[in-house]
C-alpha positions as CSV (number, residue, x, y, z in Angstrom):
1,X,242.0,-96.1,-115.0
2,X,242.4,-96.6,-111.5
3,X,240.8,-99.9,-109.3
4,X,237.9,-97.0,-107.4
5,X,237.3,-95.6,-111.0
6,X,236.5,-99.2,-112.4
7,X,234.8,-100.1,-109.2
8,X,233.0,-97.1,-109.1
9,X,231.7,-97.2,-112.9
10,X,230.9,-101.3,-112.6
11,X,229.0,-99.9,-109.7
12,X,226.7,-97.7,-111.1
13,X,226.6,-100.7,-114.0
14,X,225.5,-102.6,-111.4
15,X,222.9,-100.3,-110.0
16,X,221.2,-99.6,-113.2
17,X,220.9,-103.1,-113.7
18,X,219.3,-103.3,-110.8
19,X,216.4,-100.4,-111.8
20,X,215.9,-102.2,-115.5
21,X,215.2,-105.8,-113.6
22,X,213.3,-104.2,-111.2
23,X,211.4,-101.6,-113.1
24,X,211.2,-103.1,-116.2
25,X,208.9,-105.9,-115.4
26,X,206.7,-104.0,-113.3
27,X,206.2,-101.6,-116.4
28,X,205.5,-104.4,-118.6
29,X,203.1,-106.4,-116.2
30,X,200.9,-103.0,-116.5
31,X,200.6,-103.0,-120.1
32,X,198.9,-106.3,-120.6
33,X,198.6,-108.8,-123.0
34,X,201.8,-110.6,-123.9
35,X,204.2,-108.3,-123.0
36,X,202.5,-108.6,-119.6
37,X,204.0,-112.6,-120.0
38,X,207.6,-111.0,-120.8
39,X,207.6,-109.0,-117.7
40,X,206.5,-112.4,-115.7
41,X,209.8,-114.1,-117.2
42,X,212.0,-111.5,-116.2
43,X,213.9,-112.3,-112.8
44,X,213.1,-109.0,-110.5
45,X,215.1,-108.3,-107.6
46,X,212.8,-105.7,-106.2
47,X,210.1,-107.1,-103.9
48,X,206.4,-105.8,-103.9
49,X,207.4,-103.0,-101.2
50,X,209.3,-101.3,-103.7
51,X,205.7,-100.2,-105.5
52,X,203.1,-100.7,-102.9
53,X,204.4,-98.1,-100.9
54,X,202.8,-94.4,-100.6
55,X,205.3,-92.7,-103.5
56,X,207.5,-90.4,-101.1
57,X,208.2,-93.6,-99.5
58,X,208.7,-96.1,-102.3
59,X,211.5,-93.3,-103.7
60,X,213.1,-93.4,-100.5
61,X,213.3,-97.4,-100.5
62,X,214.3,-97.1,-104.5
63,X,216.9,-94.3,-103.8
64,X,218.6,-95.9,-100.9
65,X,218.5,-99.4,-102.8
66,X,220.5,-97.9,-105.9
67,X,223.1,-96.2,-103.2
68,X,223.7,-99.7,-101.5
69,X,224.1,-101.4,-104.7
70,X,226.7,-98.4,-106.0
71,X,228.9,-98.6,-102.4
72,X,228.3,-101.9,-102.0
73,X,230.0,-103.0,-104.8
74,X,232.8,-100.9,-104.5
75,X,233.3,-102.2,-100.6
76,X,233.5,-105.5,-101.7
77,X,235.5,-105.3,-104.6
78,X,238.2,-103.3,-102.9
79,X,238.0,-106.1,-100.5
80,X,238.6,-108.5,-103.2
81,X,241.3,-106.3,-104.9
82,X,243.6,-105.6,-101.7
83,X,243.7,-109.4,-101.8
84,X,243.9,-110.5,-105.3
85,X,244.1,-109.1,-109.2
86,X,240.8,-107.6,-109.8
87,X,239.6,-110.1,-112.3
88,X,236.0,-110.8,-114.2
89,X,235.5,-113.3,-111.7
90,X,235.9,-111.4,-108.2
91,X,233.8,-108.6,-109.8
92,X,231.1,-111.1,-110.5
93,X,231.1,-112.9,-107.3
94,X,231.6,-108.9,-105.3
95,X,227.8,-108.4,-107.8
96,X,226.4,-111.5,-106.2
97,X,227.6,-110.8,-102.6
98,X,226.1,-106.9,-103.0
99,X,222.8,-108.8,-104.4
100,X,222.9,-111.2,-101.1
101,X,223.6,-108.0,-98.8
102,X,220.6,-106.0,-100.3
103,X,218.1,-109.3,-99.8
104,X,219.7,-109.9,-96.5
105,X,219.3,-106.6,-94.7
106,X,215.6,-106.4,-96.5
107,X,214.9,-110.0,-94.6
108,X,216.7,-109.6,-91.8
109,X,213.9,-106.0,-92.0
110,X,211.1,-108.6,-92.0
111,X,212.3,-111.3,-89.3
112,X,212.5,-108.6,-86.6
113,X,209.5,-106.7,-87.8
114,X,207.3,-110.0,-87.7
115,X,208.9,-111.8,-84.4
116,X,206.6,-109.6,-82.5
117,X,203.7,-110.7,-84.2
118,X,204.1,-113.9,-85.4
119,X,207.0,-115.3,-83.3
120,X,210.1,-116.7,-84.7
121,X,208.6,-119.9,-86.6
122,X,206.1,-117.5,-88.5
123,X,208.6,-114.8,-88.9
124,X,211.0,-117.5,-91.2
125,X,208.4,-117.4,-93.5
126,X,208.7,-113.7,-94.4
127,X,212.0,-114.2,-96.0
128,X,212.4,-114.6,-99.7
129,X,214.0,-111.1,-100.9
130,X,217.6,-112.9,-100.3
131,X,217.1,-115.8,-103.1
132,X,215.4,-113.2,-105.7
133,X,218.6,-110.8,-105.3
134,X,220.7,-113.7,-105.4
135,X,219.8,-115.0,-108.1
136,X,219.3,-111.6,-109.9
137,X,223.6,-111.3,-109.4
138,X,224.0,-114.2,-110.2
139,X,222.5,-113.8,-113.3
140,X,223.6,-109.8,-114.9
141,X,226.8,-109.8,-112.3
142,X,229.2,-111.0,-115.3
143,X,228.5,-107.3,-116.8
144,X,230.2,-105.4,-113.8
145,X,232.8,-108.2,-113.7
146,X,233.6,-107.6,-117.5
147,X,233.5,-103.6,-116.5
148,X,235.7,-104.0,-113.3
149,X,238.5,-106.3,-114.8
150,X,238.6,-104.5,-118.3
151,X,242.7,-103.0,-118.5
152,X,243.0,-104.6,-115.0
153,X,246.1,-103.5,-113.5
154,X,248.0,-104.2,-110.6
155,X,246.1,-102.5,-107.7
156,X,246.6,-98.9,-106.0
157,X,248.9,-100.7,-103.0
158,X,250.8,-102.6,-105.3
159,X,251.6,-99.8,-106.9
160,X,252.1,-97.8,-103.6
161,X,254.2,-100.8,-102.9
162,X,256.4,-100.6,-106.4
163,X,257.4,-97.1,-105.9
164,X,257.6,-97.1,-102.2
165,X,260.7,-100.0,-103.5
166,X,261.5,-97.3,-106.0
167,X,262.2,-94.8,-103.3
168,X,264.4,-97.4,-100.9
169,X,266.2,-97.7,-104.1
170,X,267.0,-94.2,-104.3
171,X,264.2,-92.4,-104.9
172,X,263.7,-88.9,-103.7
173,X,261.8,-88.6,-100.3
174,X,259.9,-86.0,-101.8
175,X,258.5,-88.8,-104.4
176,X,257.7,-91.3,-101.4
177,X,256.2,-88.8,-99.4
178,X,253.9,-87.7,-102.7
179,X,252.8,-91.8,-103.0
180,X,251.9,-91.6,-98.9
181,X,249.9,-89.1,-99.8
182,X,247.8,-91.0,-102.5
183,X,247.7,-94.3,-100.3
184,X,246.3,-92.0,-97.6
185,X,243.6,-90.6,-99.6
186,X,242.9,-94.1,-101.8
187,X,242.3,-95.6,-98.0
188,X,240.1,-92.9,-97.3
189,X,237.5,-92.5,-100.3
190,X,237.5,-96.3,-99.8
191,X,236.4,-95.9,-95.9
192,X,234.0,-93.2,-96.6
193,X,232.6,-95.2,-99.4
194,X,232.0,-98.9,-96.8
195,X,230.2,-96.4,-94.2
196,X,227.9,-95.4,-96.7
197,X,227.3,-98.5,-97.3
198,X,226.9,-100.2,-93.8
199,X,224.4,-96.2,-93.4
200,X,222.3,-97.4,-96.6
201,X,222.4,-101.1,-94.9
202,X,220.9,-100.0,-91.6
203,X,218.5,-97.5,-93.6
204,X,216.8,-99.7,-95.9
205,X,215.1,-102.1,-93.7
206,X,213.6,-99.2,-91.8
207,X,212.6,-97.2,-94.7
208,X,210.7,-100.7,-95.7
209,X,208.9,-101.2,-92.5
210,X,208.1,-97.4,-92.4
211,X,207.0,-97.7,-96.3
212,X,205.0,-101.5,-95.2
213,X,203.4,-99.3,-92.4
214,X,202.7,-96.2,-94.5
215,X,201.0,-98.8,-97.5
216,X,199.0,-100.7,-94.6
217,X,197.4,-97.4,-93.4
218,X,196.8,-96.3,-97.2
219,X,194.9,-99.4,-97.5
220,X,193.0,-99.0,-94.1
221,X,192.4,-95.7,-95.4
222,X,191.2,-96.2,-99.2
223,X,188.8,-99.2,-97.8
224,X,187.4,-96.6,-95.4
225,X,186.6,-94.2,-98.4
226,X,185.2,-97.3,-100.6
227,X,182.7,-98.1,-97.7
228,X,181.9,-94.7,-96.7
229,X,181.2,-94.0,-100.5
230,X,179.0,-97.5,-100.1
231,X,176.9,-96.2,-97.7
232,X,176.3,-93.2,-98.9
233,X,175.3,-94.8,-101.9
234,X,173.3,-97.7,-100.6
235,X,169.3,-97.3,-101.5
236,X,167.4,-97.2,-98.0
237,X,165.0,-99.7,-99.5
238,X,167.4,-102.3,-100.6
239,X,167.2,-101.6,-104.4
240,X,170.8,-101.4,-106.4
241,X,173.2,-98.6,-104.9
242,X,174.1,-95.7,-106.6
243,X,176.3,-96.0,-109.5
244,X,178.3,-93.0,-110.5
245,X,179.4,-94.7,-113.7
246,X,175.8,-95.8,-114.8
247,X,175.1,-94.7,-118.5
248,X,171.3,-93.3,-118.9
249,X,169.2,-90.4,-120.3
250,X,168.5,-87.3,-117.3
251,X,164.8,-86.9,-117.1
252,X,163.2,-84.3,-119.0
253,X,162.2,-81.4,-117.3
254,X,159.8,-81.4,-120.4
255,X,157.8,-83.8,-121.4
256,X,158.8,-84.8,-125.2
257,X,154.9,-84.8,-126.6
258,X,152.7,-81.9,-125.6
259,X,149.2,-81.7,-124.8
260,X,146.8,-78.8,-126.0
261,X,145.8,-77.3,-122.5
262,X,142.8,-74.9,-122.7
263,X,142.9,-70.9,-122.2
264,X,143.6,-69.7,-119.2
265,X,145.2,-72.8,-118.3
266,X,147.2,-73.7,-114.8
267,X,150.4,-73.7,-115.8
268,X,154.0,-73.0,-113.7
269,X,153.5,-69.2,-113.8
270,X,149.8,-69.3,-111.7
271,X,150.1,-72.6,-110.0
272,X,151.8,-75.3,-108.2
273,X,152.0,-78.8,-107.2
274,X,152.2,-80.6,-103.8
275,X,153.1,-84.4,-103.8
276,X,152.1,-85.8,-100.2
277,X,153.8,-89.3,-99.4
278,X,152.4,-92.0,-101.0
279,X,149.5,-94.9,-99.5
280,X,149.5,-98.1,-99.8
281,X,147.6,-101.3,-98.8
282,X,147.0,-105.1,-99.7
283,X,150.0,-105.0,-102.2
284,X,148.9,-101.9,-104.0
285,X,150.4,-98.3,-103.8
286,X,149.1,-94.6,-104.8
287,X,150.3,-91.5,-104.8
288,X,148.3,-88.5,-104.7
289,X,148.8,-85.4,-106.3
290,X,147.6,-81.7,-106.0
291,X,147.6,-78.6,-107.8
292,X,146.7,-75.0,-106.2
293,X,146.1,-72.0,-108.2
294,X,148.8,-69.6,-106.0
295,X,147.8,-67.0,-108.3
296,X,144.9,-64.2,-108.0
297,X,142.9,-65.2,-110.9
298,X,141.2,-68.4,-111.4
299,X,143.1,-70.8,-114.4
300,X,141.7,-74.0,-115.2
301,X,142.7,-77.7,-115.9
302,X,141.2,-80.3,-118.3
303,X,142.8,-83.7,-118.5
304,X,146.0,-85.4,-116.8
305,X,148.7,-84.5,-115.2
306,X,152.5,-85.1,-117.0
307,X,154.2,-87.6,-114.7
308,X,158.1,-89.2,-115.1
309,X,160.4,-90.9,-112.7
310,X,164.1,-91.1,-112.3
311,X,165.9,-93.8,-110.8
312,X,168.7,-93.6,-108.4
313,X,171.4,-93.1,-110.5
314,X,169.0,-89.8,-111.9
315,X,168.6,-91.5,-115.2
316,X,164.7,-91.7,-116.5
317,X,163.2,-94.9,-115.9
318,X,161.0,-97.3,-118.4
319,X,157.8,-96.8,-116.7
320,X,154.5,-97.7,-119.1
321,X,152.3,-94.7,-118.0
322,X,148.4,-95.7,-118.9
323,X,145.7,-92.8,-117.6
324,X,142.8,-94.8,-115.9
325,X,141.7,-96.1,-112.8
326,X,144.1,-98.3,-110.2
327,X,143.2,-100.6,-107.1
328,X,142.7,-97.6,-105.2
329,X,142.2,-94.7,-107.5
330,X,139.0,-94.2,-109.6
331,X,139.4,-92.1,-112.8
332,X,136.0,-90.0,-113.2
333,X,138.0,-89.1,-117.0
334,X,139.1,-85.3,-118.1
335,X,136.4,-82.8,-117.1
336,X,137.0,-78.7,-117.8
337,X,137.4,-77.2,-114.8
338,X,138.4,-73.6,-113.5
339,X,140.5,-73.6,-110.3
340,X,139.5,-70.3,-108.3
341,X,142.5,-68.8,-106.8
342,X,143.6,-70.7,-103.3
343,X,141.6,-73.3,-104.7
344,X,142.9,-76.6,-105.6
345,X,142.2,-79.9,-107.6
346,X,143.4,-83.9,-107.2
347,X,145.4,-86.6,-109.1
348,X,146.2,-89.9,-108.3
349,X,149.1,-92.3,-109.4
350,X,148.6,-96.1,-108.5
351,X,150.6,-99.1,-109.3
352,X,151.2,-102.8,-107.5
353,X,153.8,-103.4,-105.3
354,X,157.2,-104.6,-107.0
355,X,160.1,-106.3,-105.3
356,X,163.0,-103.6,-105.3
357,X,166.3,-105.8,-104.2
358,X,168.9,-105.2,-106.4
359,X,166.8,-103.4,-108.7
360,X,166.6,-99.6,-110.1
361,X,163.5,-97.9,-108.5
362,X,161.7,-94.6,-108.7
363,X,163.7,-92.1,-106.6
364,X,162.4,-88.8,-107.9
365,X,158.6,-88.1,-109.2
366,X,158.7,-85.2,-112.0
367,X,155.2,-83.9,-112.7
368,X,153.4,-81.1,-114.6
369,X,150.0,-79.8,-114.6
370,X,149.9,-80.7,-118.4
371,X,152.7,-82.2,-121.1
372,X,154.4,-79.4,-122.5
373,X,154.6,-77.5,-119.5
374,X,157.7,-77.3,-116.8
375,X,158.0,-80.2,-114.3
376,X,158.1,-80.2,-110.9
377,X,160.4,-82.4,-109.2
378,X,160.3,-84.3,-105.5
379,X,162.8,-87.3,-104.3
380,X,160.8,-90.4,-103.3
381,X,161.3,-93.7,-101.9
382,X,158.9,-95.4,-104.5
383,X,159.1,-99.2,-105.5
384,X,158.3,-98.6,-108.9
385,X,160.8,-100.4,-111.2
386,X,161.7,-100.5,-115.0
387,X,158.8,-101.8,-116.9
388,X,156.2,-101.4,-113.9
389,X,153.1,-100.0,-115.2
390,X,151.5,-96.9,-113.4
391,X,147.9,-95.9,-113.9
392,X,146.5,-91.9,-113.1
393,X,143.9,-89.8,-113.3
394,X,142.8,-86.7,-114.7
395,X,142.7,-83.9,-112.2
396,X,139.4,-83.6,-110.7
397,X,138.0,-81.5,-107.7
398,X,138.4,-82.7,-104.2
């Protein structure tokens, strides 16, 4: 095999090498436990840019990585080989020197990106991709070397050189003129192969500042959404925010125990219920509560009203419901009475004032005229919490 084959192939050795090290420890971190240990003992030559990035980016930086690695290689091996036998130990050190050149250019990224910002003594302190890589050759560059030396052979100009003698000593011209050809083309794969290198150089740095940038605004962008969703999910009052994620039982739209309303009674099909915003004073709070007959015949009521609330997350809240009087609601106790259409009768709900920082609180009332029938439903701002207990009345006229 010729020296660009085995340069070529050590190469791409080389290159994978450089995606297990790289990826292999950032796949193993993720999984946790003590594999997550293993991938903290493996040496990585990839810096955190290579995963922070937005994805279009971070394959960019990966793809021009593995392509600078590949030509790198070759470069400086066929540097070493136009010099010397292509042995195990120029292929290693041609792996350590493409390690240092990928770390370089990546710092050398860094120091100009930061000089601006930081000036020169602060922009020293952004380098560190140079030892990582270094060390990375140093350590898996003996595999190339093994793959670049194996059937080592004199080199492509010595052997242009050998039969080049061959002709002077009467070879055909039609023989030399055949080798001239190959030496041509050898020196040019070569060339084309260093100026993708020295393009993948240039490129890298810039596709990591671009992917730094690109990550930076991500960042900017996702803290943005995190305190938008904040705010939108704050309490006005100061209870606990909304949590998406909270675990609860949804209110009932009816009431698990029914009561035995009388005939006739007001129910969702003849009437309806209006919940004014609630009073308050000296510490204590009440809520009033009214039902109209919308119908054209009269219905009629006799005992209390079904009442629930739902805290901010919509769940149904722990609320000890006792029917009697409050601080500022008297309960004159279920009474029979028949609600003449347009005409309409009175509840109340009281309760003391709770502190609501940090807590769940009522955020929507859910009543019906009687348990058993359909509740109504109203968001409130109501600093009722779990375990407050709320007192109310029967419904009684005006």
């Amino acid at each position: 095999m010729s020296h660009l084959g085995r340069r070529l192939i050590a190469g791409l050795a080389l290159a994978a090498l450089w995606l297990v090290f790289g990826l292999g420890p950032y796949a193993l971190q993720h999984l946790g436990g003590r594999v997550e240990l293993l991938g903290r003992l493996i040496p990585s030559p990839m810096r955190g840019g290579f995963f922070g990035a937005p994805e279009g980016w971070a394959w960019s930086m990966h793809s021009l990585a593995v392509l600078l690695v590949i030509t790198g290689f070759a470069t400086i091996s066929a540097w070493f080989g136009r010099r010397m036998r292509l042995s195990f130990a120029a292929g290693w050190l041609a792996a350590v020197l493409t390690g240092f050149l990928i770390g370089a250019v990546l710092d050398l990224g860094d120091f100009v990106e930061s000089v601006g910002l930081f000036g020169v003594r602060g922009a020293l302190g952004t380098r560190g991709a140079t030892q990582a890589t270094v060390f990375w050759g140093l350590l898996v560059g003996w595999i190339p070397g093994v793959l670049v030396s194996a059937g080592a052979q004199n080199g492509m100009c010595n052997q242009v050189g050998r039969e080049a003698g061959e002709d002077a000593a009467g070879q055909s011209s039609k023989a030399s003129v055949d080798v001239l050809k190959m030496s041509r083309g050898y020196r040019a794969v070569n060339t084309a192969i260093a100026v993708l290198a020295i393009l993948a150089a240039v490129a890298l740095p810039l596709v990591a500042s671009g992917a730094h940038t690109a990550s930076q605004e991500a960042l900017r962008e996702e803290q943005a959404a995190e305190e938008a969703a904040a705010e939108a999910n704050a309490d006005p009052a100061g209870a606990a925010p909304r949590d998406l994620e909270a675990t609860g039982e949804p209110v009932p739209t009816v009431a698990p125990v029914a009561d035995t309303p009388p005939a006739d009674a007001c129910d969702a099909s003849n009437s309806t219920i209006l919940a004014p915003p609630a009073g308050a004073a000296t510490g204590h709070r009440v809520q009033s509560l009214e039902l109209v007959n919308i119908s054209e015949a009269p219905c009629r009521v006799e005992g209390y009203p079904d009442i629930a609330f739902g805290d901010q997350n919509g769940h149904v809240m722990d609320v000890v419901v006792e029917r009697g009087d409050s601080f500022l609601a008297k309960d004159a106790g279920p009474t029979l009475i028949t609600v003449e259409p347009g005409e309409s009768v009175v509840a109340s709900i009281g309760w003391d004032a709770n502190s609501m920082h940090g807590s769940l609180a009522a955020r929507s009332l859910w009543v019906a005229q009687f348990a058993g029938a359909e509740r109504l439903t109203w968001e409130v701002l109501l600093d009722i919490v779990p375990e407050s207990t709320v007192y109310v009345t029967a419904w009684g006229a005006e």
